[in-house]
N, C-alpha and C positions, 0 to 999 in steps of 0.2 A: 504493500500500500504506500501511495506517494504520501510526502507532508502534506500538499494541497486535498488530496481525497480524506486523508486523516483529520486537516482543518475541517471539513466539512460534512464529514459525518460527527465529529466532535459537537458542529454547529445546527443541525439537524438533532441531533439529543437533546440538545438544551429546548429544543421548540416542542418535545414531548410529554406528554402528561406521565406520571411513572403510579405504579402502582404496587405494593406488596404485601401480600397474609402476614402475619406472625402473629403474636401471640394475642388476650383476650384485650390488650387497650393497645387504641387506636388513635391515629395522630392526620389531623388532614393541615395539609401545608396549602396554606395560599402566597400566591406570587403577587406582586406590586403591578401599577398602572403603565400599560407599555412594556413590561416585562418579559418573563418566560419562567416555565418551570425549571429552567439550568440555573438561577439565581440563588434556588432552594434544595437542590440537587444533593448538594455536597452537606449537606442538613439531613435531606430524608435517608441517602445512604449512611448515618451517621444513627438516627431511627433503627434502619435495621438492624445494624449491630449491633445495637441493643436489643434486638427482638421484637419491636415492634409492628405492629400493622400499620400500612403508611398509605396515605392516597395524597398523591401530589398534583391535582388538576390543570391542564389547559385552560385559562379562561376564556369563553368566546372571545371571537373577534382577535385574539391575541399567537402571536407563534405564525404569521402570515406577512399580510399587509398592515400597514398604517389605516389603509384607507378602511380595511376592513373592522378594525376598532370602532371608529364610526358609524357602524350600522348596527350598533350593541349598545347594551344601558348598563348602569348598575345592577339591576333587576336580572339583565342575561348574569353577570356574573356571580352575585348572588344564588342565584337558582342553581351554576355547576358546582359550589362550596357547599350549600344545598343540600344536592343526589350525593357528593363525597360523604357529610356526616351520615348522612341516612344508611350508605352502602356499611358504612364501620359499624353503626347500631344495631343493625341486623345479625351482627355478631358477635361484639367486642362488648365486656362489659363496664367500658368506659371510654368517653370519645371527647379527645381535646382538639381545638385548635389552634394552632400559629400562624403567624401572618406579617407580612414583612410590608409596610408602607400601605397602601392600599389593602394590601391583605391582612391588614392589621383594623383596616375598614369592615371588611368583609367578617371577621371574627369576632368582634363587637358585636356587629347588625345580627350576626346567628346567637350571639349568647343571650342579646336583646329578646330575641321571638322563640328561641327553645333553653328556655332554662331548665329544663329537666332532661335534658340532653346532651349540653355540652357540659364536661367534669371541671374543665379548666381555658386559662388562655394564658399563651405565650405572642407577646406583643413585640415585635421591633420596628421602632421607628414611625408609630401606625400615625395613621394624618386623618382628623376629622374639620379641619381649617385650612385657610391659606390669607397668610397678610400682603398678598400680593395683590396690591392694586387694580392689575390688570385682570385679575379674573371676576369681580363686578361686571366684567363687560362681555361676558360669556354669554348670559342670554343673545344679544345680539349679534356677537363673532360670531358665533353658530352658523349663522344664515349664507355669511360674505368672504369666512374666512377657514378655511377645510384645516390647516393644521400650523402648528408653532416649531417653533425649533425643539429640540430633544430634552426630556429630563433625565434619561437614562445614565447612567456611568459614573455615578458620584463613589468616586472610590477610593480610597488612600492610597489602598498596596498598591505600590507600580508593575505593569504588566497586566493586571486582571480587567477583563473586558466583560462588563453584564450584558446579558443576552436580552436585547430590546429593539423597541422603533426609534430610528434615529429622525424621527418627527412625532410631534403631540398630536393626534387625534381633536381639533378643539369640538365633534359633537360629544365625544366621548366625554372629555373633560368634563364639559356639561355637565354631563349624566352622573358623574363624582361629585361636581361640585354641589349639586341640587340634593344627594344625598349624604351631603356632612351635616347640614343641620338636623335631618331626622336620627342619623347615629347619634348626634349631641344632647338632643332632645329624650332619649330614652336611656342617658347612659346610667340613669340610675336603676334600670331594671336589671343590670350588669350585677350579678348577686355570687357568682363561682370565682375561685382564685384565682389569679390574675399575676403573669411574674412578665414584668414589661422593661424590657432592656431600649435605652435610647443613646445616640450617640452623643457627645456634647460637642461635634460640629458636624453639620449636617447642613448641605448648603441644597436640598429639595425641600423637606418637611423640617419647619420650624419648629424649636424645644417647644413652645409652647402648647404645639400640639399636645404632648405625652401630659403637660401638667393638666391641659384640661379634661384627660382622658383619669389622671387620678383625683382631680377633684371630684369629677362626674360620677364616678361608678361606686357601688354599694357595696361592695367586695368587703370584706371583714381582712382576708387573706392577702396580702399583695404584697409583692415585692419587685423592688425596684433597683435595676443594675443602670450604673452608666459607663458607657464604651468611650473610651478612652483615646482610641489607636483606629478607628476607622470613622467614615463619612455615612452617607445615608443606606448605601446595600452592606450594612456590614455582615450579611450573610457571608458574602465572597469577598469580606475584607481581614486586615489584622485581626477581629477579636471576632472571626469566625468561631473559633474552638471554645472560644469562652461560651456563647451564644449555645453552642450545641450542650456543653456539659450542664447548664447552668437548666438549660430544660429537662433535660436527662434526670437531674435530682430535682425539679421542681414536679415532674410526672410520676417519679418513685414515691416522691413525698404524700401528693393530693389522691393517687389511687392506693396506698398500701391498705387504708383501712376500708375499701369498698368492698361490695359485694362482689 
């Protein structure tokens, strides 16, 4: 096999959803806005060897086109994080999810509407805001203006490339930014534990995201790490390893005394 066909079946994995059995709890990974499941990759294979059941979904419209992101809601992605918890419940006598930026969105919104379902949440970096100016003006950009330049790659270590759209979706965005207020608005229904690692520079999602995400939520349990050594994907940054063990004994902890 050449470098080049190795680059890109390397590059072609990262756009696929992953999925694996293991044992009776179950872990659904969500990927970030403009992303790919290779972001979260080296997490779920990190899952398995712990024995885990893992489902790591494709979100619509994402792992394609650009263009094709905008012809998708919050609601389509919503709905594939969704069928993942539901496929784990049907088996697994415990079912958490993580979620990385967006997908920190996504794991909220499910802890919001199935509290007796999900056991826990592992947060990095999740964004329920943005003090950018210019996204006020999204209703309207929508209409005139198909896409932005890229939010992808915010990453410290040097060499590592996140698997994304190297342009913004602006209907898509949309469709995010319409539902941050209803995550915000319910995050007191957010009742299971909660271990939310945020980077303290992250030049995508503002810190203040994560503080409003623990003032909001009802959680009695919660712990909170701050990343040091990476930018906003710190999935595939410096304090990957931290990320992964720091959920490994937060999922040992919340499921030992379950049924």
């Amino acid at each position: 096999m050449t470098d080049a066909t190795a680059d890109q079946a390397s590059a072609d994995q990262a756009k696929q959803a992953f999925s694996h059995d293991g044992n009776d709890v179950g872990v659904v990974l969500c990927h970030g806005f403009t992303g790919a499941p290779g972001s979260m990759r080296a997490w779920a294979d990190h899952l398995v060897a712990e024995g885990y059941s893992v489902r790591l979904p494709l979100l619509p419209g994402h792992g394609t086109r650009w263009q094709d992101a905008n012809r998708t809601t919050f609601d389509d992605w919503l709905g594939a994080v969704t069928a993942a918890v539901q496929d784990l419940a049907s088996t697994c006598r415990a079912v958490l999810v993580a979620g990385l930026s967006m997908g920190g969105t996504l794991a909220l919104r499910l802890a919001e509407l199935h509290p007796d379902t999900i056991a826990g949440l592992v947060l990095v970096n999740p964004s329920v805001t943005t003090l950018r100016k210019e996204a006020n003006l999204l209703p309207v950009l929508r209409y005139v203006l198909p896409m932005f330049p890229p939010i992808a790659g915010d990453i410290a270590k040097p060499g590592v490339v996140e698997p994304g759209y190297n342009r913004l979706p602006v209907k898509a965005m949309h469709s995010l930014w319409s539902a941050w207020p209803v995550v915000r608005r319910d995050l007191a229904k957010v009742t299971v534990p909660v271990l939310l690692l945020h980077s303290r520079v992250d030049h995508t999602v503002e810190p203040i995201n994560s503080q409003i995400v623990l003032d909001g939520i009802s959680s009695t349990d919660v712990t909170e790490i701050w990343l040091e050594n990476s930018y906003h994907v710190a999935t595939m940054d410096n304090d990957a390893e931290e990320i992964f063990t720091s959920s490994v004994e937060f999922i040992e902890k919340i499921t030992a005394g379950l049924p």
